[in-house]
C-alpha positions in Angstrom: -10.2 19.5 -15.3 -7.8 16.9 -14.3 -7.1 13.6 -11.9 -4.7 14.7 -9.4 -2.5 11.8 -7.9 -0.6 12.0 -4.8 2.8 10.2 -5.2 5.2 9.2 -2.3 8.6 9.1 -2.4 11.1 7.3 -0.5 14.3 9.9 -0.7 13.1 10.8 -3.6 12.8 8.4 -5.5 9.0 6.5 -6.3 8.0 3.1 -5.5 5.6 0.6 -6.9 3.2 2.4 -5.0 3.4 5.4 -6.7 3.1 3.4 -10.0 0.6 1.8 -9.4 -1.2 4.9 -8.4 -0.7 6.8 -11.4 -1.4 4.0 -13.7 -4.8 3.5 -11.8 -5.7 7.8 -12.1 -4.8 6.9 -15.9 -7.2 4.9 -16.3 -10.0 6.9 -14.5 -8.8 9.7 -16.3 -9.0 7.9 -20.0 -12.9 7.3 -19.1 -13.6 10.9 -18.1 -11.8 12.1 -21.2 -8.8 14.1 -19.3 -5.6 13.7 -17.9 -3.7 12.9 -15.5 -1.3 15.6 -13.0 0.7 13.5 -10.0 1.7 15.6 -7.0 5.3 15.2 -5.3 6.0 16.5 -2.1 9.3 17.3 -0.7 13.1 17.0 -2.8 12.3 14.2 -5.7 15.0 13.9 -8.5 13.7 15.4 -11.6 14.5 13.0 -13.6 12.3 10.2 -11.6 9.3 12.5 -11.9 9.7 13.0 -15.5 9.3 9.4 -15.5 6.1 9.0 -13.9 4.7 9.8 -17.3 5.8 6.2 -18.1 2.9 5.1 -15.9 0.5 7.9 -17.5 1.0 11.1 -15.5 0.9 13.6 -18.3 2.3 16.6 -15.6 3.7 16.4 -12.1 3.6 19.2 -9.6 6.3 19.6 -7.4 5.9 21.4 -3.7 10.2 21.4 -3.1 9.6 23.0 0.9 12.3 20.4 2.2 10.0 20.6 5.4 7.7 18.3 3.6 10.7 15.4 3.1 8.9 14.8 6.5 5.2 13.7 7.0 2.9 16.8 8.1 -0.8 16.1 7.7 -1.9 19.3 7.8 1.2 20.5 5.0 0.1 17.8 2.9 -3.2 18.8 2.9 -2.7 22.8 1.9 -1.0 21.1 -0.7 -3.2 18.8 -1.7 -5.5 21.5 -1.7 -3.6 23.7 -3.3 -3.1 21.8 -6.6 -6.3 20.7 -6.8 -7.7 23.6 -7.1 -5.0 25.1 -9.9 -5.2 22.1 -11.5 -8.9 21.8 -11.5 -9.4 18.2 -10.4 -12.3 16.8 -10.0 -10.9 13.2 -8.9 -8.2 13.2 -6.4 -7.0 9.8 -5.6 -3.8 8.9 -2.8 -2.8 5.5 -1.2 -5.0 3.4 1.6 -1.9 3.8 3.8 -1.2 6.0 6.6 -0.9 9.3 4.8 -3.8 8.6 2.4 -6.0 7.8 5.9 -4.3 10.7 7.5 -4.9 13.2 4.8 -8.1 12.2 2.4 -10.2 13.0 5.4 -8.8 16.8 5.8 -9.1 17.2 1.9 -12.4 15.7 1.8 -13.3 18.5 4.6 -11.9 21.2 2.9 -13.1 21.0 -0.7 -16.7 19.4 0.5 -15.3 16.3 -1.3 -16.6 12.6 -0.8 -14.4 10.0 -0.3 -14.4 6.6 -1.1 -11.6 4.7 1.1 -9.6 1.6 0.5 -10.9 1.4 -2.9 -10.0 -2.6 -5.0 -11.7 -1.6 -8.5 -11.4 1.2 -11.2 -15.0 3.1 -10.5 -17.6 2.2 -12.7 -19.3 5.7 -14.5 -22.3 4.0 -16.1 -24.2 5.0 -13.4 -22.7 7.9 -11.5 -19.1 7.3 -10.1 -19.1 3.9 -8.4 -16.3 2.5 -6.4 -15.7 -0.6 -5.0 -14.1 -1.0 -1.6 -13.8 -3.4 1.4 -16.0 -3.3 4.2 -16.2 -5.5 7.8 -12.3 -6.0 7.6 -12.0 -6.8 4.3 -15.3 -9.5 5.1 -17.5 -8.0 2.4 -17.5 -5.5 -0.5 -19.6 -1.9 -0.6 -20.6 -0.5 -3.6 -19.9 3.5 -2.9 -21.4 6.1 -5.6 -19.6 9.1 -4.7 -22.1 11.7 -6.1 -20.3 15.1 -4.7 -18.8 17.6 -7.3 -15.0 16.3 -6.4 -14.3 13.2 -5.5 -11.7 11.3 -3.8 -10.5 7.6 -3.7 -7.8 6.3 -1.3 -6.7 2.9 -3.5 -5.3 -0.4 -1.4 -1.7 -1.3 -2.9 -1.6 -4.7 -5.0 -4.8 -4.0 -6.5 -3.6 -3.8 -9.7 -0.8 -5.2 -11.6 2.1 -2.4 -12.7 2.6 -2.2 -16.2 5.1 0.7 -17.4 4.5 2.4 -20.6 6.5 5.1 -22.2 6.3 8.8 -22.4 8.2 11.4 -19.8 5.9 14.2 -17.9 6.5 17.9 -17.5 7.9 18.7 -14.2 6.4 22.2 -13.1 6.9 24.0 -9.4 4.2 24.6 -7.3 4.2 27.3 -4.7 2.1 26.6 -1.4 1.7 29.3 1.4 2.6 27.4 4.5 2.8 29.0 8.4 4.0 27.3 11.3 0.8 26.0 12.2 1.3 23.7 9.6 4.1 22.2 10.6 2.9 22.2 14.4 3.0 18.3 14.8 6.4 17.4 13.4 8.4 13.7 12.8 10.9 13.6 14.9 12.7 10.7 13.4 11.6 8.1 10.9 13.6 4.7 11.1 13.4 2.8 7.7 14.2 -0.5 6.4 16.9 -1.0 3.8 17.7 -3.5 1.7 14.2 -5.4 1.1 10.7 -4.8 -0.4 8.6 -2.2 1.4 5.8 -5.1 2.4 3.2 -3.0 1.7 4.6 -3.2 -1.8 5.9 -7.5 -1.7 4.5 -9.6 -4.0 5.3 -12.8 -1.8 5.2 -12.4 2.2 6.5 -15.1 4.8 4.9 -14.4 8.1 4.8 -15.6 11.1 3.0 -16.5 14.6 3.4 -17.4 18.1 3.9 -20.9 16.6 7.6 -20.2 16.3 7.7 -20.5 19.7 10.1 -17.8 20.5 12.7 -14.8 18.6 15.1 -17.5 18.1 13.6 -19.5 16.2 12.9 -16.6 13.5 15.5 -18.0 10.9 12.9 -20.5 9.6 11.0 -17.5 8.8 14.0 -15.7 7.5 15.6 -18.5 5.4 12.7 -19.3 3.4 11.7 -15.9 2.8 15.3 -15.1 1.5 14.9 -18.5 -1.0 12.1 -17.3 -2.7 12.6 -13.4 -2.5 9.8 -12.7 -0.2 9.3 -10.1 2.7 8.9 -11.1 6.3 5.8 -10.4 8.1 4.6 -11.3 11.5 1.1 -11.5 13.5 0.5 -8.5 16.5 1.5 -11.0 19.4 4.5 -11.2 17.9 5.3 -7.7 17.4 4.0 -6.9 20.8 6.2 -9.6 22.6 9.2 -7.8 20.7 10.1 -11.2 18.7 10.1 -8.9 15.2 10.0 -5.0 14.5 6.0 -3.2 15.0 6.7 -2.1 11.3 5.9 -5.8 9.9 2.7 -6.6 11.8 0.4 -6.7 9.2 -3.4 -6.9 10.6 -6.8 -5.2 11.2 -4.3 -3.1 13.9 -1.5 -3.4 11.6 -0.8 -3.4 7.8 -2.8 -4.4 5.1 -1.5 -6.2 2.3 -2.5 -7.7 -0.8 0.5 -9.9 -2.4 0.4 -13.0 -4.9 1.3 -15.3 -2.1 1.4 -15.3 1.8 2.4 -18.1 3.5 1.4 -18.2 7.2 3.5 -20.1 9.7 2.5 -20.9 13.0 -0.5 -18.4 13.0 -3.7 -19.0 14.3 -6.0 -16.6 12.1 -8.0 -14.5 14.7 -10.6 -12.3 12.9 -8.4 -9.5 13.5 -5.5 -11.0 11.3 -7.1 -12.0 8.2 -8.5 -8.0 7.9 -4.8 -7.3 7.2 -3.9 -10.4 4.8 -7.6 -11.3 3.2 -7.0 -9.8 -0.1 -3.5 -11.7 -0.9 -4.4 -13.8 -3.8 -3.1 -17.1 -2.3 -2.8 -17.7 1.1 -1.1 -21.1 2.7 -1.5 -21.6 5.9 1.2 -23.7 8.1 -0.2 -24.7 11.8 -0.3 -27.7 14.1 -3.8 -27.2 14.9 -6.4 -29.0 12.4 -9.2 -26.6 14.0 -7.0 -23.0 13.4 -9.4 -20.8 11.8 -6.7 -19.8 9.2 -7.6 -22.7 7.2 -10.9 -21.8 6.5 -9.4 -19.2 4.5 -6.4 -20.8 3.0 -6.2 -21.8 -0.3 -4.1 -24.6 0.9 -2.9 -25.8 4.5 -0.4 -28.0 6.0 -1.5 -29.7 9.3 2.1 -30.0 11.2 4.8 -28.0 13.3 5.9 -25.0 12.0 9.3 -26.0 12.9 9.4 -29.0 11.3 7.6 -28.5 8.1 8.8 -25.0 7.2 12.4 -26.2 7.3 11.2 -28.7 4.3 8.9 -26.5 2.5 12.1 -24.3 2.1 14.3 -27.6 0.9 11.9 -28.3 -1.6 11.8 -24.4 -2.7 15.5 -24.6 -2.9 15.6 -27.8 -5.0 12.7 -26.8 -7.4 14.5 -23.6 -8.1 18.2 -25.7 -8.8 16.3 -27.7 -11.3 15.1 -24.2 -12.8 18.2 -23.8 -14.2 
């Protein structure tokens, strides 16, 4: 018996993400008195799966079809499938993002598995196996006791802080039967950003609203973001106006994140919003209107134009950091 861990990889190499992931099915695995196998789909560099054992992985499986370099839910469930069932596990976890909703359903199906999605704690097994996850757009908690035989948890990213260990894994192959059927529904073409955080994965966010007035006006945005080493972020009118790219629109139709800081410039704070942003640990909220209903969650607000104040907010981040040094 084991915890099987999905890991992504980015051209095979693994993310924070993927850390994080294994470091949380290290823990489950510690309190259930086994160990811990991570899954790796597609070409990954031996060498960075080896290292996963840094994070606690004691054995990662390794399905090489090059077909799977590209997402296919129905592929990555046969394999999921697949190595749970050689492997034993009774606790499959994956990521709350678009694969882990894509695919935890499928697996749940097919191994008569219960799932607990969007999970924020470790589960608690003094009573039965005990999750907790967000509910109501991230509005309230749930307490789920997953009672099935198998059990799977999707985990929201930023729940826990990464904290690498040593120790190297054994890299084995695993062979999966796949047929065309499941690679029926194929990506044609993935377009990725380079040279920044994933934002899934940022610890600080800069986002920003209709208040900017228009696309360009974005460098405000931009320029303080690139002072304090944040990702950029935007709310859904911006995105659909075409101001900023659909991949940073983070929302209850969007992405959810979870960072140490978001700072939220010229954005009103419709319900809808704050399901994608609520669990960032500090939020500061920049908006002309005294009555936006941002504020009521912020941590701390600043009542003024966005394009005045976020100009100084960025003068005073530069000026702090010079006297860092």
């Amino acid at each position: 018996m084991s915890v099987l861990v999905l890991v992504e990889n980015i051209e095979g190499s693994f993310k924070k993400k993927s850390f994080e992931l294994v470091q949380y099915g290290a823990t489950v695995a510690k309190s259930l008195g086994t160990s811990v196998t991570a899954l790796a789909l597609g070409n990954c560099k031996q060498e960075d799966m080896a290292a996963l054992g840094a994070y606690g992985a004691t054995k990662v499986l390794n399905v090489s079809d090059a077909r799977l370099d590209k997402m296919s839910s129905k592929a990555y469930t046969k394999a999921i499938v697949t190595a749970a069932e050689k492997e034993g596990a009774k606790v499959i976890i994956a990521s709350h993002d678009i694969i882990g909703k894509s695919v935890a359903p499928q697996v749940s199906s097919r191994l008569k598995a219960g799932l607990a999605a969007g999970a924020v704690s470790h589960p608690d097994l003094s009573n039965g196996f005990v999750v907790k996850r967000n509910v109501f757009g991230g509005k309230a908690f749930a307490f789920v006791n997953i009672t099935t035989d198998t059990k799977i948890v999707t985990l929201l990213a930023n729940s826990f802080p990464v904290v690498k260990g040593e120790g190297s894994a054994s890299v084995e192959a695993l062979s999966v039967s796949f047929d065309d059927k499941d690679f029926a529904i194929q990506v044609k073409e993935v377009n990725k950003v380079t040279g920044s955080v994933p934002l899934g994965e940022a610890e600080l966010v800069v986002s920003g609203g209709r208040g900017l007035k228009g696309p360009e006006n974005w460098g405000v945005i931009e320029d303080l973001a690139a002072t304090i080493g944040a990702a950029t972020a935007c709310s859904r009118p911006v995105a659909d106006s075409h101001w900023r790219p659909h991949h940073e629109h983070v929302g209850q139709t969007g992405g959810t994140i979870r960072p140490n800081l978001y700072i939220a410039i010229g954005i009103s704070g419709a319900i809808q919003h704050l399901a994608g942003v609520n669990g960032s640990k500090t939020i500061v909220v920049i908006n002309k209107d005294p009555e936006a209903p941002f504020f009521k969650a912020a941590d701390y607000g600043v009542i003024g134009d966005a394009l005045e104040v976020t100009p100084k907010l960025n003068e005073a981040f530069k000026k702090f950091k010079a006297n860092q040094h």
